[in-house]
C-alpha positions as CSV (number, residue, x, y, z in Angstrom):
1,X,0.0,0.0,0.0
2,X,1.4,3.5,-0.7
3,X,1.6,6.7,1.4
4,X,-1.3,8.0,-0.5
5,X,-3.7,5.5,-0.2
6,X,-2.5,5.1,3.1
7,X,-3.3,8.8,3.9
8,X,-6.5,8.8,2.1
9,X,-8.2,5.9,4.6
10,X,-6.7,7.3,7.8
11,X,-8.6,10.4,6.6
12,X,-11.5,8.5,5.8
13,X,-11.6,6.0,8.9
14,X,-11.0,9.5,11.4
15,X,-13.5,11.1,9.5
16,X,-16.8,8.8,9.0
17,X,-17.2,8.8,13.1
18,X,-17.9,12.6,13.0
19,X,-20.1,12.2,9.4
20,X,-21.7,9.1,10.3
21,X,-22.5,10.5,13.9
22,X,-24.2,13.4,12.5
23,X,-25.8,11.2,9.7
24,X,-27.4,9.2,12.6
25,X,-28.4,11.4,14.6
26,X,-30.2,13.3,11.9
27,X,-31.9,9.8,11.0
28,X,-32.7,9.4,14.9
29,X,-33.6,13.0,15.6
30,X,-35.5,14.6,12.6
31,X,-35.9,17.7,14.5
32,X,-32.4,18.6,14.5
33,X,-32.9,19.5,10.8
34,X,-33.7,22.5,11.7
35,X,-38.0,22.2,11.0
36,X,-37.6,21.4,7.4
37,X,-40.5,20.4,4.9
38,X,-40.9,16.3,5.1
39,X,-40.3,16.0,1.8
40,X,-37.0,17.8,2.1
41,X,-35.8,15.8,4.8
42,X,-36.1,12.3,3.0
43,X,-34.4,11.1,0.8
44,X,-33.6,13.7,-2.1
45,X,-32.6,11.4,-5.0
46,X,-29.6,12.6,-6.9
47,X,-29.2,16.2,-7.2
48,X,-29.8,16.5,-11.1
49,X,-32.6,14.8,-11.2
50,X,-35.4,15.2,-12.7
51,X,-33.8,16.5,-16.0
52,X,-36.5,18.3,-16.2
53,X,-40.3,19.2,-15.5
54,X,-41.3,15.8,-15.0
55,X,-45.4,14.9,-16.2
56,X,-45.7,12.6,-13.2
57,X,-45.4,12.9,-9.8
58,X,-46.0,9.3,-9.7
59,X,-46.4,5.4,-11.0
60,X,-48.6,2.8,-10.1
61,X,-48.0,-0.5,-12.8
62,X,-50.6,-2.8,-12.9
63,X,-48.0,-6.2,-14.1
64,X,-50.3,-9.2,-15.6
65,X,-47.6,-11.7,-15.0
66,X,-47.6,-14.7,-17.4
67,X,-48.6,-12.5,-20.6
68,X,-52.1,-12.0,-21.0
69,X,-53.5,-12.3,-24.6
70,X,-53.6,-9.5,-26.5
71,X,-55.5,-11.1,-29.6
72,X,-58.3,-11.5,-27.0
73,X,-58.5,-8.0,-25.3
74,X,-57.5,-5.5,-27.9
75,X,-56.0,-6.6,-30.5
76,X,-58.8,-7.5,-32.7
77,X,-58.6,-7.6,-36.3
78,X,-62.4,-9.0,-37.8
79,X,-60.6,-10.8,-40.3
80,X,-59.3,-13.0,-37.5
81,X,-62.9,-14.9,-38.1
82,X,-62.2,-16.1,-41.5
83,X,-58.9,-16.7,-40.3
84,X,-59.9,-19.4,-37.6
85,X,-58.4,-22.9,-38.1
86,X,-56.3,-22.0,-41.5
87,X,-52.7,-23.1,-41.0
88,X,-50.5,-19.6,-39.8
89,X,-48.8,-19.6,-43.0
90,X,-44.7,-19.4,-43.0
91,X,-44.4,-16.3,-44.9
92,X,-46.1,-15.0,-41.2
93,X,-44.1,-16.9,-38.8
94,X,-40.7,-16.1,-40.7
95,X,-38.9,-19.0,-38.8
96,X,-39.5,-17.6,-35.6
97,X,-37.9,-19.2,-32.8
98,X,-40.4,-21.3,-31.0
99,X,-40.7,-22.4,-27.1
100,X,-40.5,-25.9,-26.3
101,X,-44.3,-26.3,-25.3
102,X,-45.0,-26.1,-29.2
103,X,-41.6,-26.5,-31.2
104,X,-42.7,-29.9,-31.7
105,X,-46.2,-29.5,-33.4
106,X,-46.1,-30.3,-36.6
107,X,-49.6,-28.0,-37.4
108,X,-50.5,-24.3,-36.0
109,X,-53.4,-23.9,-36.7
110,X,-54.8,-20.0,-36.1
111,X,-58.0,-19.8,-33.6
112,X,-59.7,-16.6,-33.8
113,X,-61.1,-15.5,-29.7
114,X,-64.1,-16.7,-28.7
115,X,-65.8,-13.8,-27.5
116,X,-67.5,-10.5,-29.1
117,X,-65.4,-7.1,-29.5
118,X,-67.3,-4.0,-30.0
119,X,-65.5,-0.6,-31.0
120,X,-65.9,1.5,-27.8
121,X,-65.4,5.4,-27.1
122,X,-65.2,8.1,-29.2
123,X,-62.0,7.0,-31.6
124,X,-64.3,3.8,-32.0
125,X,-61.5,1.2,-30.5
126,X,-62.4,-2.8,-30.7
127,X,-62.0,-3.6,-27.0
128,X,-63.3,-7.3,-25.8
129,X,-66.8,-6.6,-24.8
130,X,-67.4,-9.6,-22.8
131,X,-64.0,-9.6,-20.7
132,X,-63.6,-6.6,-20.4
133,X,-66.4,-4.5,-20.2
134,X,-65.2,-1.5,-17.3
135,X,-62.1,-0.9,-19.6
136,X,-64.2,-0.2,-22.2
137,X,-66.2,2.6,-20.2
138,X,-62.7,4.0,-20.0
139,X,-61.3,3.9,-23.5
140,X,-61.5,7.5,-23.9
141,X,-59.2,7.9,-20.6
142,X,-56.4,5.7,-22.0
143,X,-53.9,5.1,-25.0
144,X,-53.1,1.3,-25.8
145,X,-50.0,0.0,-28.0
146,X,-50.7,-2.4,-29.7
147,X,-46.9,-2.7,-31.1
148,X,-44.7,-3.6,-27.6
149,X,-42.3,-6.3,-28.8
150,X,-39.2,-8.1,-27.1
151,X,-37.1,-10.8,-27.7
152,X,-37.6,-13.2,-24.6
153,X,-39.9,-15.7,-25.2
154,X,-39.6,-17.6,-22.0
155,X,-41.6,-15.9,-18.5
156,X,-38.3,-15.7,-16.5
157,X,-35.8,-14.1,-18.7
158,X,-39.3,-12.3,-19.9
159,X,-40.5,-10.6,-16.6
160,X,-36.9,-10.1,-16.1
161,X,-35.9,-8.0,-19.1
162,X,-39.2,-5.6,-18.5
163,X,-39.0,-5.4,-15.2
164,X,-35.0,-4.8,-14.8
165,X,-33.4,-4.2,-18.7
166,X,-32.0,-7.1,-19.2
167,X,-32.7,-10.4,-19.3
168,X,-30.1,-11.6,-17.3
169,X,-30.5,-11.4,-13.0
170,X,-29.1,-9.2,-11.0
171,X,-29.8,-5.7,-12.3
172,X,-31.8,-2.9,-10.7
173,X,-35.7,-2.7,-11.1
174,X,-37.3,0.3,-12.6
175,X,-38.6,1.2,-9.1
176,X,-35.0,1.0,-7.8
177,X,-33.8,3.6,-10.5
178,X,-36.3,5.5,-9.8
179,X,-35.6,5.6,-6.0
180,X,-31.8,5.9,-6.2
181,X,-32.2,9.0,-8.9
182,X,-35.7,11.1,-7.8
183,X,-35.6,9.7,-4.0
184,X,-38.6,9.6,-1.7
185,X,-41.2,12.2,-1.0
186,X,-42.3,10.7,2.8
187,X,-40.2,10.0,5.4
188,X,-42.4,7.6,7.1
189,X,-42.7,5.0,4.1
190,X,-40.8,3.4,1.2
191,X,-40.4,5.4,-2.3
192,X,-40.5,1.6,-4.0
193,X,-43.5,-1.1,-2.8
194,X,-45.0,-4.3,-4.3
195,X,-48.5,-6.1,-3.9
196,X,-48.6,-9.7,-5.1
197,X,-52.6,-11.0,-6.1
198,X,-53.2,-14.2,-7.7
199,X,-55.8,-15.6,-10.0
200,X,-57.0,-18.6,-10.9
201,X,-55.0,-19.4,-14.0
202,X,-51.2,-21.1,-14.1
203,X,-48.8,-19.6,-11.9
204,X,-46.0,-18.6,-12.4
205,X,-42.8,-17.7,-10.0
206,X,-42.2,-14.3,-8.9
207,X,-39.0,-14.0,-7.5
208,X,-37.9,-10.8,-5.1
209,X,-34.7,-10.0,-7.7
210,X,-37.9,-8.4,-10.0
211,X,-38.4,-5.6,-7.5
212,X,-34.2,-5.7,-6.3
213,X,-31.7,-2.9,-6.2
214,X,-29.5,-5.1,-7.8
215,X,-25.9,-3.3,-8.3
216,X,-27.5,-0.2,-6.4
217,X,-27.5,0.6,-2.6
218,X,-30.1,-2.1,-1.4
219,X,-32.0,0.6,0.6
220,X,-33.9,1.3,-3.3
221,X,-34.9,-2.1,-3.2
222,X,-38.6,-3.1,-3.2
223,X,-40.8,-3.5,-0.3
224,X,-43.4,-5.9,-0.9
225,X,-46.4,-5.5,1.4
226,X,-48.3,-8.9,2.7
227,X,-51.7,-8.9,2.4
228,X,-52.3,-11.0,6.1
229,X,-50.7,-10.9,9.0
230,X,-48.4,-8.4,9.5
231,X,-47.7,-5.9,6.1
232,X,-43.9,-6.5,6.7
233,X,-42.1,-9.2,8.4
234,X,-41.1,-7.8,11.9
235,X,-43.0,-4.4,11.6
236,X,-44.8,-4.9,14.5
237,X,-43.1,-4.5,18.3
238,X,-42.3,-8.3,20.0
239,X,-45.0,-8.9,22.2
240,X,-44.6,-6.9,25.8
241,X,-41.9,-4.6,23.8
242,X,-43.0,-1.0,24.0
243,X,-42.2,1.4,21.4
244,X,-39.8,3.5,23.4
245,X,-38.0,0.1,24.6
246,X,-37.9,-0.6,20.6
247,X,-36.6,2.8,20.0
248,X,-33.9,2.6,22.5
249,X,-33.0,-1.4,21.4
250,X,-32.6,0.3,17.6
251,X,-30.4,3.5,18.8
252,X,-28.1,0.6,20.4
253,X,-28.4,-2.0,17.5
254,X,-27.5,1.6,15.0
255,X,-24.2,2.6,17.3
256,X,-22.4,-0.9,16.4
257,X,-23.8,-0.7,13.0
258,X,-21.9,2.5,12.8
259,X,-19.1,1.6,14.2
260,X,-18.6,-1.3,11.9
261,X,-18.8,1.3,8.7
262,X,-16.2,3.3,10.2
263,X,-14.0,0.6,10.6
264,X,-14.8,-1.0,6.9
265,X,-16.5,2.1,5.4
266,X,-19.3,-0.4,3.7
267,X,-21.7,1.5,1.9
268,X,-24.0,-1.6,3.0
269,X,-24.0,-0.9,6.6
270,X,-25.2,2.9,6.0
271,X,-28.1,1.5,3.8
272,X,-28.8,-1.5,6.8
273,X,-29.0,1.9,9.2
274,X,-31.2,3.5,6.6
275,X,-33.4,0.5,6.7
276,X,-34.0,0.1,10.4
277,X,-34.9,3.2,10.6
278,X,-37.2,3.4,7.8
279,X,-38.7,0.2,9.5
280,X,-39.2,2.2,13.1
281,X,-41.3,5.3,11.2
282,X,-43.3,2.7,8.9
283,X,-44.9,1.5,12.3
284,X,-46.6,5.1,12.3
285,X,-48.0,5.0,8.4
286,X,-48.8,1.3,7.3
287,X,-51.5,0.0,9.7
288,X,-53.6,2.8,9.1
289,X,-53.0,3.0,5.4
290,X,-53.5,-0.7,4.9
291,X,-57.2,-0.1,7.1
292,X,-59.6,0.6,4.2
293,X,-62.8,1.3,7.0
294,X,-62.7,4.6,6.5
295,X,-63.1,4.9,2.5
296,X,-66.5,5.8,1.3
297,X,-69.1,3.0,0.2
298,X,-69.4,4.8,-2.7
299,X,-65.2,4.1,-4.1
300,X,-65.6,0.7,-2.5
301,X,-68.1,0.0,-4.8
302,X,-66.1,1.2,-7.9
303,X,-63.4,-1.1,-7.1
304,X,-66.0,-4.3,-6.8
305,X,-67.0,-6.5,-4.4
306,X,-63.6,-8.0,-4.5
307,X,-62.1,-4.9,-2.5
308,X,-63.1,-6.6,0.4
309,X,-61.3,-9.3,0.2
310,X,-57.3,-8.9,1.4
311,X,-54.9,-9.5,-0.8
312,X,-57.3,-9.4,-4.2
313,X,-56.3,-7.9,-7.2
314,X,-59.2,-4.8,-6.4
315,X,-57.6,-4.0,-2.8
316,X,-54.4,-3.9,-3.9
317,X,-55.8,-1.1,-6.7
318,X,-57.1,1.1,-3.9
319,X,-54.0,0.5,-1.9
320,X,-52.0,1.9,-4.6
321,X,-54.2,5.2,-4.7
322,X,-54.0,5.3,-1.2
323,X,-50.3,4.7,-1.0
324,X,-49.5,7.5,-4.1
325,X,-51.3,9.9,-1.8
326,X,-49.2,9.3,1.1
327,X,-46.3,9.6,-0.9
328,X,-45.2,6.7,-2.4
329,X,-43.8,7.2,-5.7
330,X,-43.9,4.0,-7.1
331,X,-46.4,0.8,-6.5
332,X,-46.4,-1.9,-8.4
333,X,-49.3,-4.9,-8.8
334,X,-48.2,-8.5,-9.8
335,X,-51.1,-10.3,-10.6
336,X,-50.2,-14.1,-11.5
337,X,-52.2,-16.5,-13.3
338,X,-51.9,-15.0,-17.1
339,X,-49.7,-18.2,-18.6
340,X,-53.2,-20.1,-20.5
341,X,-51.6,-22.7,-22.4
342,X,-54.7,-24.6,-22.4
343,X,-58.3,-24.3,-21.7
344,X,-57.7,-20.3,-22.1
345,X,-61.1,-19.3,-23.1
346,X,-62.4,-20.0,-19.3
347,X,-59.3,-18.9,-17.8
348,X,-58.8,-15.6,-19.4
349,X,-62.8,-15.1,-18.4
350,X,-61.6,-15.1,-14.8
351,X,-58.2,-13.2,-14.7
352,X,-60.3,-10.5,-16.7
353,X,-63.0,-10.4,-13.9
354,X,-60.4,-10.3,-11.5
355,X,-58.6,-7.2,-12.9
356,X,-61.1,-5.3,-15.4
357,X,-63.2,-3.2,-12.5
358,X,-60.7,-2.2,-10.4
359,X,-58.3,-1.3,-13.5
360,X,-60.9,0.9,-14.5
361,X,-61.8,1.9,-11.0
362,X,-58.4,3.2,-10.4
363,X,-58.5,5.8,-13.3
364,X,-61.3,6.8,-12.6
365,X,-60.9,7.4,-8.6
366,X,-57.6,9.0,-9.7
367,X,-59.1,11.3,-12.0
368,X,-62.0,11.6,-8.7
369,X,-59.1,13.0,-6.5
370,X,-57.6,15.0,-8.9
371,X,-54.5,13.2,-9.2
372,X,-54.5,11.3,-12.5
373,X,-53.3,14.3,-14.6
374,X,-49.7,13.4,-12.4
375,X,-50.0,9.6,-12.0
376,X,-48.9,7.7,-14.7
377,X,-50.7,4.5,-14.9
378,X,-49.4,1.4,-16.9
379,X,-51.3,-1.7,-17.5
380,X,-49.4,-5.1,-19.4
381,X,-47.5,-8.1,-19.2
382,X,-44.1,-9.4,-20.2
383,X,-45.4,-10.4,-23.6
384,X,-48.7,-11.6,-25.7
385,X,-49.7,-14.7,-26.7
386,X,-49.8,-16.8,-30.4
387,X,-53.0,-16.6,-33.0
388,X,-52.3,-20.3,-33.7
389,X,-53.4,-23.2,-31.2
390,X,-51.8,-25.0,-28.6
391,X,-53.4,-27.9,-28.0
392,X,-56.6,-29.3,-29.3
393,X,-58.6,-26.5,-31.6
394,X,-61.7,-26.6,-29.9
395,X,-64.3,-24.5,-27.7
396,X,-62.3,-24.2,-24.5
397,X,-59.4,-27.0,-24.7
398,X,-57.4,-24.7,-26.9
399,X,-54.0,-22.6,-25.6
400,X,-51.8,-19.7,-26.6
401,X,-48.0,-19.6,-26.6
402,X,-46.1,-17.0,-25.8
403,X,-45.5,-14.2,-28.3
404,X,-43.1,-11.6,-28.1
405,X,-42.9,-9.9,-31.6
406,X,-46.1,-7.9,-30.7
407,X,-48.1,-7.4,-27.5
408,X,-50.6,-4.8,-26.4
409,X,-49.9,-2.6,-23.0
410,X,-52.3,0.3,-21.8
411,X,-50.9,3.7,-20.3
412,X,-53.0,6.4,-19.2
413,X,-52.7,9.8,-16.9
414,X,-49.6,12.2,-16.5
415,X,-49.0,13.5,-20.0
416,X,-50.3,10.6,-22.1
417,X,-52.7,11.2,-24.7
418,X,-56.5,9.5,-24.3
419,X,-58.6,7.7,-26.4
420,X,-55.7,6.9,-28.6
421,X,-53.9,3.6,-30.2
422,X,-50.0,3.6,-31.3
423,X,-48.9,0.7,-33.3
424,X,-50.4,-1.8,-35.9
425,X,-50.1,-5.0,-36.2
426,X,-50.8,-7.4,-39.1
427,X,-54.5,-9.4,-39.5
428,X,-52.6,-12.0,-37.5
429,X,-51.7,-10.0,-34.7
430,X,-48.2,-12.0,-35.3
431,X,-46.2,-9.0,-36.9
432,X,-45.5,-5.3,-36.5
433,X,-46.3,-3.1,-39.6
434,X,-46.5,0.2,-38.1
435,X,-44.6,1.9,-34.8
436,X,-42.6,-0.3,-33.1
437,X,-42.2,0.2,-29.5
438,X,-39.8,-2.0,-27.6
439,X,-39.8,-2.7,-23.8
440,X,-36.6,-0.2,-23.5
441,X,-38.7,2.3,-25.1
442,X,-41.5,1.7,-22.9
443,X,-39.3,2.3,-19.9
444,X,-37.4,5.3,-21.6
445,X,-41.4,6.6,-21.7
446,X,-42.1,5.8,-17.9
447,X,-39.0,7.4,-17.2
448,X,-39.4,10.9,-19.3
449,X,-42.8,10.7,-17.7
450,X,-41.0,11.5,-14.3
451,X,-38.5,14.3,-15.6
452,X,-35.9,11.5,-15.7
453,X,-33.3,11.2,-19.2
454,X,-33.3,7.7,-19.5
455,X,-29.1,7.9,-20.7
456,X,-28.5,10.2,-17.5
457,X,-29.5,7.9,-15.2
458,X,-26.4,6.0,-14.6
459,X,-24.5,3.9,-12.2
460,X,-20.6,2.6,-12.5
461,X,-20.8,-1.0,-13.0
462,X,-18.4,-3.5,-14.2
463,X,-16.7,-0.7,-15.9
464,X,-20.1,0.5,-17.4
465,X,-21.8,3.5,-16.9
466,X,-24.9,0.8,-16.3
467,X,-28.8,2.0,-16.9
468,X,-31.9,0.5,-17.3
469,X,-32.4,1.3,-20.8
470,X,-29.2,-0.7,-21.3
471,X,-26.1,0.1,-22.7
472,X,-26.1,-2.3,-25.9
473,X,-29.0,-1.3,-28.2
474,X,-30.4,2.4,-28.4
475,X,-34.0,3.3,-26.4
476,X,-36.2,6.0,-27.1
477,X,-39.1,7.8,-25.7
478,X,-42.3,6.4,-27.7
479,X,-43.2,10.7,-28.5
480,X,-46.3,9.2,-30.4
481,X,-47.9,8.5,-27.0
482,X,-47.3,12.0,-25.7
483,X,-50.0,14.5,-25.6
């Protein structure tokens, strides 16, 4: 080691007891801030962000995990009918690589849906009548692209890529970007939370890493909310621990977390501080914000009669609302059960009537409280699913595949136009002809949304100057969306 480096962590090691102290003691002590604003005590993000004046204060991401079927919600082309069990011809699939749940069929036969569309709203859209008939009131509220497209054709590397930026684990969420660059707004709860629901279809895994810092200081990761027993794991004091014993246990537990980050200077132990204490104040916010008694008849009735159940697909909508008004920037909703490989005509029924009323619900309660013009609301999966068959072509036997060329996601609120459709797709909802939007562009969108550059929000990673965009292939901000 030489003088130099030598110097520089004596100066470092005798300098982090007097930073950290003060540090932690602001963290303990908010008062000794001097009385400033909550929102200028938390966490303030990085100090050029937003790039500029963002759109949205806000993001709440409905995620129908598994890849619901576009060609049966909004996709609808009425040539699909004379379409239905013709063999997808070649010139349409272009060799395109296959999962192994239908490499080996020999036939692909197209199946048009098996419900009515009807063209809704004032730009006349085809929305799916039968599944979705509260998304339709909303049409006018909403633009849908109809031209999302990624590479993955597999859930995991899927859910990963959209979710993260790559396909490959380990890189920061969009919800973790976002915390690390624009920071929180309330002291007393997370910027970054997930709600898992379930429905009724095929399930598949949802692992933490989707909502992870990754690379980033792991205070930005996710905090997913339970929907029984206690919200988060250890939230709640032991049983005959008073709060002021708990307070005093954590000042303790934070001194010898300190003094282990001046000795090794870990950026971990800071965020493991930061953490505690974010637990401590949470106790204050989340049992009262998770208590939906005191909500009016009249928005629990939007929602469904679902919102009274814990942990359904409609509570977890007005939880978001009621979470973006505390503060929150960014919720997102898994809701499993989209994967229909078989018997899909009965299983889509059922995710739809899980998700269609409070989707709708939520826009429309925004718009009630005067807070969808800066919420930016998004509403998709990982990726669509296949115009020909898997499995036997008949009534309610029959299955999609996953399909990744083109899918169909809904955005709405914060600077998005309404009643409008971006992207066209061919009479087999297979290709793209017009307006490609890829999953990097969607994010770049989401991002600009917020006030965010998607190529200045950076971290130094493996010698990269990493982002969620990506540094390989070029994003951009889908401006036909924009209002």
């Amino acid at each position: 080691m030489n003088n130099q480096t030598e110097a520089r962590r004596r100066f470092l090691l005798q300098t982090g007891t007097g930073i950290g102290g003060i540090a932690l003691n602001t963290l303990l002590n908010p008062a000794l801030v001097g009385g400033l604003a909550a929102a200028e005590r938390s966490h303030p993000g990085l100090p050029q962000f937003p790039n500029f004046a963002p759109k949205a204060k806000r993001l709440i991401y409905l995620f129908m995990a598994g890849g619901p079927s576009h060609i049966d919600t909004f996709d609808y082309k009425p040539a699909m009918r004379e379409l239905h069990g013709k063999e997808l011809p070649e010139s349409v699939r272009q060799g395109q690589r296959l999962t192994g749940m239908t490499s080996g069929q020999s036939e692909f036969p197209c199946v048009a849906p098996m419900f009515e569309f009807e063209k809704f709203g004032e730009h006349q859209t085809w929305v799916n009548r039968e599944l979705l008939p509260h998304t339709a009131k909303i049409v006018d509220k909403i633009s849908i692209v109809k031209s999302m497209h990624t590479e993955a054709v597999n859930h995991d590397p899927a859910i990963t890529y959209i979710n993260t930026g790559a396909q490959q684990q380990g890189k920061p969420a969009l919800g973790a970007w976002l915390s690390y660059g624009l920071g929180s707004v309330n002291d007393n709860m997370p910027s970054y939370i997930v709600m898992i629901s379930r429905g009724s279809g095929q399930l598949q895994a949802l692992y933490d890493r989707l909502w992870n810092a990754g690379f980033l200081p792991s205070k930005h990761q996710g905090v997913k909310l339970r929907s029984s027993g206690e919200p988060v794991l250890y939230l709640e004091n032991p049983p005959g621990i008073e709060r002021a014993a708990r307070r005093s246990m954590l000042d303790s537990l934070n001194q010898l977390n300190q003094e282990t980050h001046d000795r090794f200077a870990d950026p971990e132990t800071q965020a493991r501080i930061a953490q505690f204490e974010m637990a401590f104040r949470m106790q204050s916010e989340v049992p009262e914000l998770m208590d939906i008694a005191k909500e009016t008849q009249s928005v629990k009735d939007l929602y469904g009669p679902q919102v009274e159940k814990p942990g359904s697909f409609a509570r977890n909508c007005l939880l978001a609302r009621r979470m973006v008004q505390k503060g929150v920037r960014y919720v997102q909703l898994f809701h499993r059960g989209w994967d229909q490989h078989g018997s899909l005509p009965s299983k889509i029924r059922q995710q739809c009537e899980d998700v269609d009323q409070p989707a709708a619900a939520l826009i429309q309660d925004l718009e009630q409280q005067g807070m969808l013009e800066d919420t930016l609301v998004v509403w998709g999966g990982e990726f669509g699913r296949t115009i020909y068959s898997q499995g036997k072509l008949t009534n309610d036997d029959h299955g999609r595949d996953h399909h990744g060329r083109c899918f169909t996601i809904w955005m709405a609120g914060a600077g998005i136009k309404r009643g409008f459709e971006y992207g066209v797709t061919d009479d087999h909802s297979y290709n793209i002809l017009e307006n490609p939007a890829h999953i990097r562009d969607l994010n770049a969108t989401i991002l600009h949304q917020l006030g965010v550059d998607h190529k200045k929000l950076t971290y130094k990673y493996q010698g990269l100057d990493q982002r969620l965009t990506g540094v390989e292939e070029e994003a951009h901000v889908i401006q036909g969306i924009l209002a």
